[in-house]
Structures are given as C-alpha cells and as structure tokens.
N, C-alpha and C positions, 0 to 999 in steps of 0.2 A: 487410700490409693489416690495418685492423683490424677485428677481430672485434666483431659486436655479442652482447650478453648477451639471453638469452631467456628469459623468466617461465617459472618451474617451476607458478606458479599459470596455470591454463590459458585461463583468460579469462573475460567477465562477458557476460550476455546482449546488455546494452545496448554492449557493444564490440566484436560479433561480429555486428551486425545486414545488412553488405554482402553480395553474393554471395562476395566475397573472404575474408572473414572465417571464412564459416559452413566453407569449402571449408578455409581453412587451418586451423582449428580438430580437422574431422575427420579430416585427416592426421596433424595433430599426437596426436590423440590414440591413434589406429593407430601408430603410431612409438613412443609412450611405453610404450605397454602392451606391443607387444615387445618393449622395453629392457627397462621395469623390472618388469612384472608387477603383482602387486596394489600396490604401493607407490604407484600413480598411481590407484588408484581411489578416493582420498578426493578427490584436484585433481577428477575427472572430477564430480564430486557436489558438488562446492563452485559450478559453473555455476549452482546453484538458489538460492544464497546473499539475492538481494536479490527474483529472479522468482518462489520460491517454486511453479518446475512440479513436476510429477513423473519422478520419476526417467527415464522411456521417452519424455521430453520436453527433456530436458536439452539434447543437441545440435540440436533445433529450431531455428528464424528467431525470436527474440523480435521482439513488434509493436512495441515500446516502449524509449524509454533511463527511467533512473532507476525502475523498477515499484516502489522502495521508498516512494513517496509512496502507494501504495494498502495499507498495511499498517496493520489497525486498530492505531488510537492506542491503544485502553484496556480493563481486563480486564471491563469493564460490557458493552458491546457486543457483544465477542468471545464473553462467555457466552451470548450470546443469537444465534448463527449470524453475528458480523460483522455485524449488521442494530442501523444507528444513526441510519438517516435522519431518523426522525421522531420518535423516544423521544428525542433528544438535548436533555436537559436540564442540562450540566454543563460544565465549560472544552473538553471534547474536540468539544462540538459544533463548534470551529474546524475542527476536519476532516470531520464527518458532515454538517453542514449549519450555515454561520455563522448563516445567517436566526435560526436559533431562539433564541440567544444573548439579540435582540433581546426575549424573553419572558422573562430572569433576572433579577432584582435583585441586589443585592450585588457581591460582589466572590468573586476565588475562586481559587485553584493547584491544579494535577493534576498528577501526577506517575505514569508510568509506565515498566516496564524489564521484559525480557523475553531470555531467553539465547535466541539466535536458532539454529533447528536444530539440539535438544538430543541428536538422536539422533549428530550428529558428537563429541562433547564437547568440544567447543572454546571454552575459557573468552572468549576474546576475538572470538567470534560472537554479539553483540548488540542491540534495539533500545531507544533510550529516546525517550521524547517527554513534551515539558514543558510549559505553556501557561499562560497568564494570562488573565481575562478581570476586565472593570471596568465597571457599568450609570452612567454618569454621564450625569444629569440635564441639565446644559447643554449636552451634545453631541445630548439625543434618541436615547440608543439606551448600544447595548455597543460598548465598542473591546475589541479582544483579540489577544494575540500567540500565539504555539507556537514550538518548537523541534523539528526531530525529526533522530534521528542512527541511525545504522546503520554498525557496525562489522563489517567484512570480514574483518577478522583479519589475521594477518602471514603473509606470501608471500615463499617463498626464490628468488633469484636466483640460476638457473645458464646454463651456454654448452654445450658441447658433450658435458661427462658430468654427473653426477647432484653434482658437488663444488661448495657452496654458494659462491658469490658475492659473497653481502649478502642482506641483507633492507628490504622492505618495507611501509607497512600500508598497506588501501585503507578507504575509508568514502566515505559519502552523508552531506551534509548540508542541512537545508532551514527555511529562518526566514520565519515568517507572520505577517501582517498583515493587522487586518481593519475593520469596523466591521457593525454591526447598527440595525436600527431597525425601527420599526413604523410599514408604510401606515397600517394602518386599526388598531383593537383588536384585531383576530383574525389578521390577515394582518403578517408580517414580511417583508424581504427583508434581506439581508448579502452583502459582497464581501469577498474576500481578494484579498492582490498579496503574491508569494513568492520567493525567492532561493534558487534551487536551484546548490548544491557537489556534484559527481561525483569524485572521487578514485580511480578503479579501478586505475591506477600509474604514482604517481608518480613516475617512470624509462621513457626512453625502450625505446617499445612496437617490438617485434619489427623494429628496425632499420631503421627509417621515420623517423628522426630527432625525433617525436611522442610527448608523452608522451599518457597514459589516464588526462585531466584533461581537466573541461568543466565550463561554470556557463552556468545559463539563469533566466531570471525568469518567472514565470507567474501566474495570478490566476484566482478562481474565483467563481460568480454564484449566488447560492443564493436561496428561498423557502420559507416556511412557516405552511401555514392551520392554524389552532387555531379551529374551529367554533364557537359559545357556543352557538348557539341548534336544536340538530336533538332535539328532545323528551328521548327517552328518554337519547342518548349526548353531552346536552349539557357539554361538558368535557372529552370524555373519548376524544376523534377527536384526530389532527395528521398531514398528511399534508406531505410535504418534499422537496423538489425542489433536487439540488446539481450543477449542472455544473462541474466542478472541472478542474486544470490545462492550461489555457488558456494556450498560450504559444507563443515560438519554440522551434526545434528544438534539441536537444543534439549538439555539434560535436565528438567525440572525434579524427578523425584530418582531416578536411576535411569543407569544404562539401558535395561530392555526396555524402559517404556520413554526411551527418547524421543524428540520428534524432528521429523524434517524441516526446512527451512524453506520459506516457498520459492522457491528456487521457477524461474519465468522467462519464458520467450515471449520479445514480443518484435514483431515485423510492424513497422510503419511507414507509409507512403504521405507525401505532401507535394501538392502543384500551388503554382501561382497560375489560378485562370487567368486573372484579371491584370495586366498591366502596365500603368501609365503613370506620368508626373505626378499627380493629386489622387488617382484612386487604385486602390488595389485589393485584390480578393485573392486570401487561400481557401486553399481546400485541403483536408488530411486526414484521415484513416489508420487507424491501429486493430493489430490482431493479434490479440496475446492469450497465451495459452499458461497453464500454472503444469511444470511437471513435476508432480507428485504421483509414485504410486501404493497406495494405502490397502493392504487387503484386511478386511473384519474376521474379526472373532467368529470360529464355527460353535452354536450352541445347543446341546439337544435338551429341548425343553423337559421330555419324556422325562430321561435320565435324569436331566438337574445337573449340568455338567459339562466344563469347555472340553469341545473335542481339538480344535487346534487355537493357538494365541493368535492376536492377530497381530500384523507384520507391516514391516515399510520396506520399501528397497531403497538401497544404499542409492549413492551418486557414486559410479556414471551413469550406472544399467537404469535407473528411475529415467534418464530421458530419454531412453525409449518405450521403458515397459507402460508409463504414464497415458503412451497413445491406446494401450488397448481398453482403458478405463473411460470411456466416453468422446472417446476422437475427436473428429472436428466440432463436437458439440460444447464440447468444452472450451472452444476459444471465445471470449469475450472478444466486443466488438462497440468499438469506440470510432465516433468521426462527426465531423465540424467544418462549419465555414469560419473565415472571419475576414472583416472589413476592414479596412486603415485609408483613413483621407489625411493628405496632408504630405507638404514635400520639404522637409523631411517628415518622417510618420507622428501624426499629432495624437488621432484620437481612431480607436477600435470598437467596432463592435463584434459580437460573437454568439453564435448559437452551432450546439451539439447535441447528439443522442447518444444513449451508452445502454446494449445487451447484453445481456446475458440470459441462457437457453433457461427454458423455466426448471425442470427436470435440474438443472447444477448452478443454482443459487439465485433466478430470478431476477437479478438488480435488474429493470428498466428504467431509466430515468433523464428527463430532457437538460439541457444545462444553458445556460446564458452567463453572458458577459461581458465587461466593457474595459476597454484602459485609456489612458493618456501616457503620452510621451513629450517632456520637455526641457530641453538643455541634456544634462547628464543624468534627469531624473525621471521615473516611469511608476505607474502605478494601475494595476491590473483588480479588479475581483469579477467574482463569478458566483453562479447560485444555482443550485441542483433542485429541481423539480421531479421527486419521483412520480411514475404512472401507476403506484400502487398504491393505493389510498395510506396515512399512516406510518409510510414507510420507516426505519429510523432514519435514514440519512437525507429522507425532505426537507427541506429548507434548509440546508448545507451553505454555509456563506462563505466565501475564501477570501483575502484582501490578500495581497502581494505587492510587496515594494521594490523599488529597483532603483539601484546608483550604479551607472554603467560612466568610464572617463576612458580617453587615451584611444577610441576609436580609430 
C-alpha cells in the first residue's frame, strides 16, 4: 500500500481552520514533541508565520484564510501604531485607503521589504509589497496597481521518521487594482479588485489527495473627507473609511470547509496639530475591526461525537453577524505622531502604539520611525517593539522606498 508523505512543517492558520483540522493538528503536534523534543518547536512557532498571533495562540481556530493581506504595507505607517487610514498620502495608500489616492498628483513607486519574524532567523521568512500609482487627468482620478508577496520559507518533507523526503516552499501572493477619483473637492471615493494566490503546499496535504493551494479574487470600497472649510483646522482634518477584502471564500481542501477572507473595516482620523514653514506634527488614529463570523464545532465528549459542524457566514450577513462575536472589543486600535522639519519636508520622525484586547489576539506593541525626503526621492523605516516579552513580531524592521516625480 502506499504510503503518503506528511509535512514536517506543521501547518498554516488558514489550513487548519475545520474542526478536523484544529483536532489533527493538536495531535500532531503531541506526537512530535515526544518524538523529537525541542527540534519541533520552531515548526510549532512557524503556525504564526502569515497570522502574526501570539505564541499562547498559535494552536487556536484562526477566523480567516490568507490574514497576510492585513499586514502593513510600509515603514511610514507602521511607525506611527499600523494607523494609515487617514494620513495616507503616498502609493501605499492602495492598501490603507484607495479614496485618498484620489487627492495625489503626479505619478509615483514604493517599495517595501521586511524579514518577516526576525526573532526565528530565517533568511527566507519575508514581506515585500510594491505599488504604482498614476493621477491622469482624462481618466478624473488615480489608477494604481500593488503587488504584495509573503514568503513562508522552505518546509522538509518527511513519512514516518524525521529522514527528509524533499522539500518545499509556501508563499502568499496578491496583485491589486484600483482607481480613485473625487465626488466633490473634499470628498474622494476608490475601489480595488484583487487576485489573491495561497501556496501553503505545494504537495499533496496529509493524504487527502489535495494539495494546500487556493486562489480567490476580492475587492475593496473606500472614502475619504478632507474638510477645507472648519476655521481653525481648515486643511488639516481627513478622516477615511476602507472596507477591504470583499470576496469569495478560500478553498484549500473542499467546499464545506472553505474559509473566509478577512474581509476589514477600518475608520481612520489624522490632524495636523502642528503647523508652520519648517515644523510640522500629525497626529492619526485607526480603528479596524476584522468581520468575520466563525461559529465552533458543538462536541459531546460523553458520547464521543460532533453534534453540530461548525460554520461561517457567508458575505453579506457576516458584516453584521461578526458584531455579535466580541463587539467593540474586537476593534484594534492603532495611532501615532510624526514629526517632519524642513520646507520642503526633509526629514521625519515617528512613534506609535498598536492594541489589541487581550481576550482576541493580544498584540501590544510600541513602534518607531524615521524618513527622509529628497528631490523625487524618500526613504522611510520603522521598528516594532512588542510589550510582550518574546513576542514573534519584536524587532519587526520595515525599510520603504519611495520615487515620487510630476508633483
């Protein structure tokens, strides 16, 4: 008979979301640890790779497939608590809020890359995200594309001892399309439509004859008010509204045990406190919420036997039913200063904090940041300091490039 071969990498959130899954997972990973002992506790911490939980959440039910589409783009934002909704004024606003695009002129490239999970050191755990944006005049607004990729890194193939098999890599890929324009002079609105690539492995999954591959398309509906006329703060308000991935579900092994897409509000506010010829201070705030709503497997232990499967709600009804599953506590909560001296803007600095409720995933973590800007050229990073000792995503680094012309 033959044997099938079983991932020595232990699995991805979004591939583990069934009742089936989560169940075989936490055998598997019972069984490894008494075979091999600490040798299996990097696979056990690579679970967080794309979800970015914390460690004493790793074998949880993730809500979501693909959660690599909510990882900030760029090291500007990141420095400032992950909070981009409303300050977004640059190519990356394709992921913080398209609308605002809609208020750039010129033309413009960003470039970001970030070793992903640096406390594993694993050179081939990365993110990079790339993007274009263009204000053309006969269209009324901005077109603008992105790239974003997420490498997984390489995963040995073994069967029934620890003797390697083969190898192979997983990644996330996702390519965006959008357009921007303005209702009114103050008011924007933009839409994206996206093509999301899963690759979790490439090679048939735990003897199901399925491999841990799946591709879905989604789209996103954004707005953004830039006030002119409130006295004192005329200019210098923008508040931003992005409902983002919108779509059908991710199909890893079949139809019932598809998964949702993390489908996200996020509201964001940004002021200029501060300003004058040589110094200027923002300030910005995001509140985003993931709606998802996931109900669990009913199980009677007694018996030994599911009473009901467990379920997702479709979209549209999921953003509603999503609020009854942990309300306002479930909104993350992102916000940041940042500095710019110089006329035109030379040089930045930045500090942010970023929450979330302990009770639904924990992340605290402070963030800093600095850029320059010169000619057509700009250059951003930023660095995540979590408050949880260990965390994985401490010492997170971002760099961000920028060629902005045609101002």
């Amino acid at each position: 008979m033959r044997k099938h071969s079983t991932l020595h990498y232990l699995g991805h959130p979004s591939l583990v979301n069934s009742s089936f899954h989560i169940f075989f997972i936490k055998r598997k990973v019972s069984m490894l640890l008494q075979k091999h002992g600490k040798r299996i506790s990097l696979m056990i911490m690579m679970l967080a790779l794309a979800s970015c939980l914390p460690l004493q959440s790793l074998l949880a039910q993730g809500e979501s497939a693909v959660p690599f589409l909510l990882i900030a783009p760029n090291a500007r934002a990141d420095g400032m608590g992950e909070a981009g909704g409303a300050l977004a004024d640059d190519a990356s606003a394709a992921f913080w809020n398209p609308a605002a695009l809609a208020f750039l002129p010129g033309q413009e490239i960003s470039l970001t890359h970030s070793n992903w999970l640096p406390a594993f050191q694993q050179a081939d755990l990365f993110y990079d995200f790339l993007a274009y944006r263009n204000n053309v005049e006969s269209l009324g607004g901005s077109v603008f594309a992105s790239v974003t990729y997420l490498s997984l890194g390489e995963f040995v193939i073994t069967q029934d001892d620890p003797t390697p098999l083969g190898t192979f890599k997983g990644y996330e890929l996702a390519v965006t399309a959008g357009y921007a324009t303005r209702v009114f002079d103050d008011f924007g609105v933009g839409i994206n439509i996206r093509y999301i690539h899963s690759s979790l492995a490439n090679i048939e999954v735990q003897g199901q004859g399925l491999k841990g591959v799946s591709s879905s398309i989604s789209f996103d509906l954004a707005t953004m008010w830039r006030p002119k006329s409130l006295g004192l703060f005329e200019d210098r308000l923008s508040f931003g509204l992005n409902l983002s991935n919108l779509g059908p579900k991710m199909t890893y092994i079949d139809a019932a045990q598809a998964d949702p897409l993390p489908t996200n509000l996020r509201l964001g506010i940004a002021a200029q406190i501060i300003k004058s010829e040589f110094n200027n201070v923002n300030f910005v705030a995001d509140f985003s919420r993931l709606l998802v709503r996931r109900y669990p497997a009913t199980y009677d232990s007694i018996a030994g036997q599911t009473i009901e499967e467990g379920r997702v709600d479709n979209l549209p009804k999921s953003l509603f039913t999503a609020w009854g599953d942990g309300g306002l506590q479930k909104v993350t909560i992102g916000t940041g200063i940042e500095y710019w001296y110089g006329a035109p803007r030379l040089i930045a600095l930045r500090f942010g904090y970023f929450y979330e409720h302990p009770d639904y995933g924990n992340r605290k973590f402070l963030t800093f940041g600095a850029g320059v800007r010169y000619d057509v050229y700009g250059f951003d990073f930023s660095y995540l300091s979590a408050v949880e000792e260990n965390h994985p995503l401490g010492e997170t680094l971002r760099f961000t490039l920028l060629i902005a012309w045609g101002q």
